[in-house]
N, C-alpha and C positions, 0 to 999 in steps of 0.2 A: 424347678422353681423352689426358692429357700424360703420358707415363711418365717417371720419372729412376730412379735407381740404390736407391732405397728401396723404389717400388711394381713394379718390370716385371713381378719373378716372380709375382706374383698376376693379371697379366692377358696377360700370352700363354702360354695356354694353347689346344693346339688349332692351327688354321688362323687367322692375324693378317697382318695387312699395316702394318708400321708406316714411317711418312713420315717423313723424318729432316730438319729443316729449318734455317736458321739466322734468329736475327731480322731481318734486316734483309735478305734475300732475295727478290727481287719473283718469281721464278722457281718458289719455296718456297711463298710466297704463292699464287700463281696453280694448283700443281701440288698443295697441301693443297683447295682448291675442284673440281677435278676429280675427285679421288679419292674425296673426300667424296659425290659426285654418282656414281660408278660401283658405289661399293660401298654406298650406301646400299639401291641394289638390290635386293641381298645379306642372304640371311640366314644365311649360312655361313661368313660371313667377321667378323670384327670389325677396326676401323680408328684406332692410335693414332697417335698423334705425340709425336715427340724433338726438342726445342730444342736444338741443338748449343751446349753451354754449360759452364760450369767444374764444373755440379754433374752434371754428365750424360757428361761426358770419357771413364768408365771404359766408358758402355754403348757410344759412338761405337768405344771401342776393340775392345770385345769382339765387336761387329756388321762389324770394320773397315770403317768408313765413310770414302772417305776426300775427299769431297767435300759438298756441300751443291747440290738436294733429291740424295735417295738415298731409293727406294724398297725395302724387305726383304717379303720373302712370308716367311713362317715358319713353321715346325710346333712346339707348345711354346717353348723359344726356339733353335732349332736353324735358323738360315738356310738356307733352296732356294732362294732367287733372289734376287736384287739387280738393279738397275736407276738409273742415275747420270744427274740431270739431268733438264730438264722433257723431257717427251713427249710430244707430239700427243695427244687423249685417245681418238680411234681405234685408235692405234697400242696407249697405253696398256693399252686395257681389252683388247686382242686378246691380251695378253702377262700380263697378271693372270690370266685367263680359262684359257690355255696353263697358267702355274704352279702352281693352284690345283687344275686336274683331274689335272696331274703328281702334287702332294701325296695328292689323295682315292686315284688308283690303287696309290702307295707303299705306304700304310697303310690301303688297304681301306677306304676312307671311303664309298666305294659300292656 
């Protein structure tokens, strides 16, 4: 799912991981197929993505993003973690995995 500046607040809601990519990113590319592959796992998590683009500028701003990929773990739309750049997907999911049980023990999610 592609979020911009019209739909987000309807879907992160909860625990989200959203991918922040640009189009012409092989890096983006490759790091949106992993992600897709770890958290499809998942049933605790949902997984969007953000085209870094002139209709999407304000969510880039408001997440400050300030590169492309950029990974956000989220709770409602309130950012815990960030993560800048493609990532091993070992490394990755060990650091998803890490921020995710951070969020459930904040807010008692287990």
């Amino acid at each position: 799912m592609w979020l911009n500046s019209s739909n987000y607040k309807d879907y992160l809601k909860g625990i989200t991981v959203v991918e922040v990519s640009g189009e012409s990113c092989a890096n983006c590319i490759s790091l949106m197929n992993v992600l897709d592959r770890l958290l499809s796992k998942r049933d605790d998590v949902k997984l969007y993505h953000i085209e870094a683009a002139e209709n999407t500028m304000d969510l880039i701003e408001k997440f400050e993003v300030q590169a492309v990929p950029t990974v956000l773990v989220l709770y409602d739309d309130i950012v815990k973690a960030k993560c800048r750049g493609y990532q091993p997907e070992e490394i990755l999911e060990i650091w998803l995995d890490s921020k995710i049980d951070d969020i459930k023990k904040e807010y008692k999610l287990v």
